[in-house]
N, C-alpha and C positions, 0 to 999 in steps of 0.2 A: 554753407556747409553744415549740415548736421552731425553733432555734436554726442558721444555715446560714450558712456558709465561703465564698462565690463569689469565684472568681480568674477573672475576665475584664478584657481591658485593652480590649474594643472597646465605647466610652461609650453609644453608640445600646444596641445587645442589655446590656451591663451595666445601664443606666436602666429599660431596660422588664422586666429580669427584677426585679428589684428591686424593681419597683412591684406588677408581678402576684404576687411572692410574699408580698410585705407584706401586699396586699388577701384574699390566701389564707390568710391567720394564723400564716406564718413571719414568723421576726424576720432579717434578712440585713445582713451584713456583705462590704463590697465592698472587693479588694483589688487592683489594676491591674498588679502584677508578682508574682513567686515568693517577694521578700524580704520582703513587705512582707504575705504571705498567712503566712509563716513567724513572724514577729512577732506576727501575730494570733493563734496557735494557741498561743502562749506564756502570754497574758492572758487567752484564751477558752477557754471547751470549746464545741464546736460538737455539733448530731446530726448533721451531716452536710455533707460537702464538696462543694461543684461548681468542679470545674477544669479552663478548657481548655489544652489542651500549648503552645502556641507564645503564650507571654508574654513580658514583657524579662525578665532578671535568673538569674531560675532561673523552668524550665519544668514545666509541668504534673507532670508524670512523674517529674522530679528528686525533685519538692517532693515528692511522693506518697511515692517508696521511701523519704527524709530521715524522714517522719512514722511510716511503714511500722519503720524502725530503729529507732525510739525507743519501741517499742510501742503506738505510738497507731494502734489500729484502730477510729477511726473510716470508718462507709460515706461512700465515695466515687463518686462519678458524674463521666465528664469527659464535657464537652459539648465539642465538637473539629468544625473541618472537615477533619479529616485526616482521610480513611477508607481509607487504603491498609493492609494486615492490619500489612503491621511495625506500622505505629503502635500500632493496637488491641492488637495480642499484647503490647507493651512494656508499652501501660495494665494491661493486665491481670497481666502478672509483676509489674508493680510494687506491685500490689494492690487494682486497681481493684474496685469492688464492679456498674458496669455501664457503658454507654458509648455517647454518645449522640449522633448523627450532624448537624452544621451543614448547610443549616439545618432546624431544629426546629418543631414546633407545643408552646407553652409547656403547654397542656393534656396534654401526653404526656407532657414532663417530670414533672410535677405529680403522674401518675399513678406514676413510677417514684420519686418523692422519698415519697408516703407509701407506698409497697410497703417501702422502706428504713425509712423512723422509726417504721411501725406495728410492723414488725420487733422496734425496737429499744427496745417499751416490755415484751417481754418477753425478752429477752436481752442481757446487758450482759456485756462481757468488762472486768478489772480485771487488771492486772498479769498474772498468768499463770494469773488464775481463768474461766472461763466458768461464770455465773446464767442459769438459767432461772428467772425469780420467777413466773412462771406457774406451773410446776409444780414449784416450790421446791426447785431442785434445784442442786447445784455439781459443777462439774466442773475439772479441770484437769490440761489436754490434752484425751483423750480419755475418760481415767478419771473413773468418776463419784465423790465424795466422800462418804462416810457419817458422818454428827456426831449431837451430840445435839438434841434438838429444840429446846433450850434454844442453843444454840453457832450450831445451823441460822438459828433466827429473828434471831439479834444481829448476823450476816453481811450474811443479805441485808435487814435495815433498815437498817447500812452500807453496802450498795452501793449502795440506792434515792437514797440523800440524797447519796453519792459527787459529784463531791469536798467537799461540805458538809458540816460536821458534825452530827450528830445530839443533840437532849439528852435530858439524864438521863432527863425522864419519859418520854419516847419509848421508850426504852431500857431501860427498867425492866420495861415491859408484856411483856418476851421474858420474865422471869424467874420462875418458879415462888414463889419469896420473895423479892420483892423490899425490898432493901436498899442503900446505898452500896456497902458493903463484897462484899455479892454481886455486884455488877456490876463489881467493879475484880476481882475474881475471874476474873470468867471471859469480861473483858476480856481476862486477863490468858491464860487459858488458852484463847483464840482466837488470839491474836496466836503463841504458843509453836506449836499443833499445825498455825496454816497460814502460819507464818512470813512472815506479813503485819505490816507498821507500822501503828499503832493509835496516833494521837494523843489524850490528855488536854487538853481545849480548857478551861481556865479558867471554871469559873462558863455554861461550856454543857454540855458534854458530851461525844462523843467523835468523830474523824473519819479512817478513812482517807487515806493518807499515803503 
Protein backbone atom coordinates (compact mmCIF):
# COMPACT_ATOMS: atom_id res chain seq x y z
CA UNK A 1 0.00 0.00 0.00
CA UNK A 2 1.22 3.29 -0.78
CA UNK A 3 2.06 5.37 1.74
CA UNK A 4 1.15 9.61 1.60
CA UNK A 5 2.30 12.85 3.48
CA UNK A 6 -0.77 15.36 3.21
CA UNK A 7 -0.07 18.85 4.82
CA UNK A 8 -3.45 20.53 4.66
CA UNK A 9 -4.70 22.79 7.67
CA UNK A 10 -8.34 23.33 5.93
CA UNK A 11 -10.41 20.30 8.17
CA UNK A 12 -13.42 20.00 5.68
CA UNK A 13 -10.92 19.25 2.19
CA UNK A 14 -8.32 17.57 4.71
CA UNK A 15 -11.38 14.89 6.02
CA UNK A 16 -12.66 14.37 2.69
CA UNK A 17 -9.15 13.81 1.04
CA UNK A 18 -8.28 11.44 3.46
CA UNK A 19 -11.42 9.45 3.10
CA UNK A 20 -11.35 9.21 -0.59
CA UNK A 21 -7.85 8.26 -0.63
CA UNK A 22 -8.18 5.74 2.12
CA UNK A 23 -11.18 4.24 0.01
CA UNK A 24 -8.70 4.19 -2.97
CA UNK A 25 -6.04 1.98 -1.29
CA UNK A 26 -3.61 4.91 0.07
CA UNK A 27 -2.67 4.73 3.41
CA UNK A 28 -2.59 8.88 4.46
CA UNK A 29 -1.14 10.70 7.11
CA UNK A 30 -2.62 14.20 7.96
CA UNK A 31 -0.46 16.94 9.15
CA UNK A 32 -2.21 20.57 9.92
CA UNK A 33 0.99 22.71 9.95
CA UNK A 34 4.74 22.51 8.37
CA UNK A 35 6.13 21.44 11.81
CA UNK A 36 4.39 18.97 12.58
CA UNK A 37 4.48 17.60 8.44
CA UNK A 38 8.34 17.93 9.31
CA UNK A 39 8.18 15.45 12.34
CA UNK A 40 6.32 13.10 10.26
CA UNK A 41 8.88 12.63 7.64
CA UNK A 42 11.53 11.89 10.46
CA UNK A 43 9.46 8.53 11.61
CA UNK A 44 7.89 7.81 8.16
CA UNK A 45 8.98 7.20 4.62
CA UNK A 46 6.12 8.26 2.57
CA UNK A 47 5.72 7.68 -1.64
CA UNK A 48 4.62 10.68 -1.89
CA UNK A 49 3.78 14.27 -0.66
CA UNK A 50 0.70 16.51 -0.86
CA UNK A 51 1.36 20.08 0.29
CA UNK A 52 -0.45 23.07 0.19
CA UNK A 53 1.80 26.49 0.54
CA UNK A 54 -0.09 28.75 3.00
CA UNK A 55 -0.17 26.56 6.30
CA UNK A 56 0.75 27.96 9.93
CA UNK A 57 4.32 27.41 11.11
CA UNK A 58 6.34 26.61 8.20
CA UNK A 59 4.81 26.72 4.55
CA UNK A 60 4.38 24.37 1.84
CA UNK A 61 7.51 25.42 -0.10
CA UNK A 62 9.70 26.05 3.00
CA UNK A 63 8.95 22.39 4.02
CA UNK A 64 9.64 21.17 0.50
CA UNK A 65 13.25 22.81 -0.15
CA UNK A 66 14.02 21.85 3.97
CA UNK A 67 13.22 17.96 2.57
CA UNK A 68 14.60 18.96 -0.88
CA UNK A 69 18.22 19.71 1.43
CA UNK A 70 18.39 16.85 3.14
CA UNK A 71 18.17 14.64 0.13
CA UNK A 72 14.92 13.36 0.46
CA UNK A 73 13.32 13.28 -3.14
CA UNK A 74 10.46 12.06 -2.49
CA UNK A 75 7.46 13.20 -5.43
CA UNK A 76 5.76 15.93 -4.26
CA UNK A 77 2.44 17.40 -5.61
CA UNK A 78 1.04 20.86 -3.91
CA UNK A 79 -2.43 21.19 -3.94
CA UNK A 80 -2.54 25.35 -3.53
CA UNK A 81 -5.27 28.03 -4.25
CA UNK A 82 -2.45 30.20 -5.00
CA UNK A 83 -2.23 30.29 -8.83
CA UNK A 84 -0.41 33.30 -9.50
CA UNK A 85 2.98 31.98 -11.50
CA UNK A 86 5.47 33.28 -8.55
CA UNK A 87 3.90 30.90 -6.47
CA UNK A 88 3.90 27.89 -9.01
CA UNK A 89 7.59 28.85 -10.18
CA UNK A 90 8.72 29.00 -6.31
CA UNK A 91 6.79 25.10 -6.00
CA UNK A 92 8.62 24.18 -8.66
CA UNK A 93 12.47 25.54 -7.65
CA UNK A 94 11.83 24.21 -4.63
CA UNK A 95 11.25 20.81 -6.20
CA UNK A 96 7.88 20.36 -6.74
CA UNK A 97 7.20 17.18 -8.81
CA UNK A 98 3.46 18.82 -10.20
CA UNK A 99 1.10 21.38 -8.99
CA UNK A 100 -2.40 21.34 -8.63
CA UNK A 101 -4.85 24.22 -8.69
CA UNK A 102 -7.65 24.92 -5.59
CA UNK A 103 -10.34 23.98 -6.19
CA UNK A 104 -9.81 20.44 -7.55
CA UNK A 105 -11.90 17.39 -8.64
CA UNK A 106 -10.25 14.53 -6.19
CA UNK A 107 -10.59 12.15 -9.22
CA UNK A 108 -7.76 14.23 -11.06
CA UNK A 109 -5.71 14.32 -8.17
CA UNK A 110 -5.96 10.47 -7.96
CA UNK A 111 -4.95 10.34 -11.46
CA UNK A 112 -1.75 12.65 -10.93
CA UNK A 113 -0.82 10.57 -7.50
CA UNK A 114 -0.53 7.17 -9.33
CA UNK A 115 1.19 8.93 -12.62
CA UNK A 116 3.78 9.64 -9.48
CA UNK A 117 3.89 6.14 -7.44
CA UNK A 118 3.40 3.94 -10.64
CA UNK A 119 6.62 6.00 -11.41
CA UNK A 120 8.14 5.14 -8.40
CA UNK A 121 7.74 1.29 -8.53
CA UNK A 122 10.38 1.48 -11.02
CA UNK A 123 12.80 4.03 -10.05
CA UNK A 124 14.06 4.75 -6.73
CA UNK A 125 16.77 7.21 -5.98
CA UNK A 126 19.05 6.25 -2.65
CA UNK A 127 21.58 8.62 -1.41
CA UNK A 128 23.23 9.71 -4.57
CA UNK A 129 22.33 6.35 -6.52
CA UNK A 130 19.42 6.55 -9.09
CA UNK A 131 17.74 2.39 -9.91
CA UNK A 132 16.00 1.53 -12.59
CA UNK A 133 14.90 -2.07 -11.26
CA UNK A 134 13.04 -2.50 -14.19
CA UNK A 135 15.70 -2.49 -16.38
CA UNK A 136 18.30 -3.30 -13.58
CA UNK A 137 20.15 -0.60 -14.02
CA UNK A 138 22.39 2.06 -11.58
CA UNK A 139 23.17 5.22 -12.19
CA UNK A 140 24.76 8.10 -10.35
CA UNK A 141 24.21 11.35 -11.46
CA UNK A 142 23.88 10.87 -14.88
CA UNK A 143 26.64 8.19 -15.38
CA UNK A 144 25.41 4.83 -15.69
CA UNK A 145 27.26 2.14 -13.19
CA UNK A 146 28.85 -1.10 -14.63
CA UNK A 147 29.24 -3.91 -11.73
CA UNK A 148 29.02 -7.51 -11.66
CA UNK A 149 26.09 -9.38 -11.82
CA UNK A 150 26.68 -10.76 -8.76
CA UNK A 151 27.37 -6.82 -6.83
CA UNK A 152 24.32 -5.69 -9.56
CA UNK A 153 21.80 -8.16 -7.97
CA UNK A 154 22.78 -7.62 -4.02
CA UNK A 155 22.24 -3.63 -4.65
CA UNK A 156 19.22 -3.58 -6.09
CA UNK A 157 17.64 -6.29 -3.60
CA UNK A 158 18.94 -3.53 -1.04
CA UNK A 159 17.25 -0.77 -2.43
CA UNK A 160 13.83 -2.82 -3.11
CA UNK A 161 13.60 -3.55 0.84
CA UNK A 162 15.41 0.05 1.40
CA UNK A 163 15.04 1.33 4.28
CA UNK A 164 14.43 -2.35 5.72
CA UNK A 165 16.65 -4.84 5.97
CA UNK A 166 17.09 -7.73 3.89
CA UNK A 167 17.93 -11.43 5.08
CA UNK A 168 20.35 -13.69 4.58
CA UNK A 169 18.43 -16.02 2.49
CA UNK A 170 17.06 -13.37 0.55
CA UNK A 171 20.49 -12.47 -0.06
CA UNK A 172 22.03 -15.39 -0.70
CA UNK A 173 19.91 -16.10 -3.86
CA UNK A 174 22.33 -13.08 -5.60
CA UNK A 175 25.25 -15.34 -5.14
CA UNK A 176 26.70 -17.88 -7.48
CA UNK A 177 28.04 -19.93 -4.21
CA UNK A 178 26.33 -19.16 -1.84
CA UNK A 179 27.86 -19.20 1.69
CA UNK A 180 28.15 -16.84 4.88
CA UNK A 181 31.28 -15.96 4.30
CA UNK A 182 30.63 -15.25 0.43
CA UNK A 183 28.04 -12.81 1.26
CA UNK A 184 30.15 -10.76 3.97
CA UNK A 185 32.62 -10.71 0.98
CA UNK A 186 31.08 -8.98 -1.28
CA UNK A 187 29.02 -7.31 1.15
CA UNK A 188 31.90 -6.04 1.84
CA UNK A 189 33.05 -5.27 -1.73
CA UNK A 190 29.74 -3.40 -2.55
CA UNK A 191 29.99 -1.10 0.28
CA UNK A 192 34.01 -0.28 -0.68
CA UNK A 193 33.43 0.28 -4.69
CA UNK A 194 30.01 2.40 -4.15
CA UNK A 195 30.90 3.87 -1.06
CA UNK A 196 27.62 3.11 0.45
CA UNK A 197 26.88 2.16 4.28
CA UNK A 198 25.75 -1.41 4.53
CA UNK A 199 24.51 -2.34 7.85
CA UNK A 200 24.93 -6.08 9.59
CA UNK A 201 21.53 -6.51 11.22
CA UNK A 202 21.97 -9.17 13.82
CA UNK A 203 20.41 -12.57 13.26
CA UNK A 204 18.58 -10.90 10.07
CA UNK A 205 20.64 -9.76 7.55
CA UNK A 206 21.59 -6.78 6.02
CA UNK A 207 20.31 -3.18 5.40
CA UNK A 208 21.09 0.15 3.94
CA UNK A 209 21.94 2.93 6.02
Amino acid sequence: MNKILLLEDDPILSKTLVKYLSINGYSVDLARNGEEAIDLTYDNDYDIYLLDINVPLLNGIDLLQHLRDADDFTPAIFISAMVDVSSVSKAFVAGADDYIKKPFDPEELLIRIKAKTSTLKSMIKIKDYEIDLEKQEVFKGKKQLYMSEVQRNLFLKLVQYYPNPVDKDTLMECLEKPTDLALRVNISKLKKSLGIDIQSIRGVGYKII
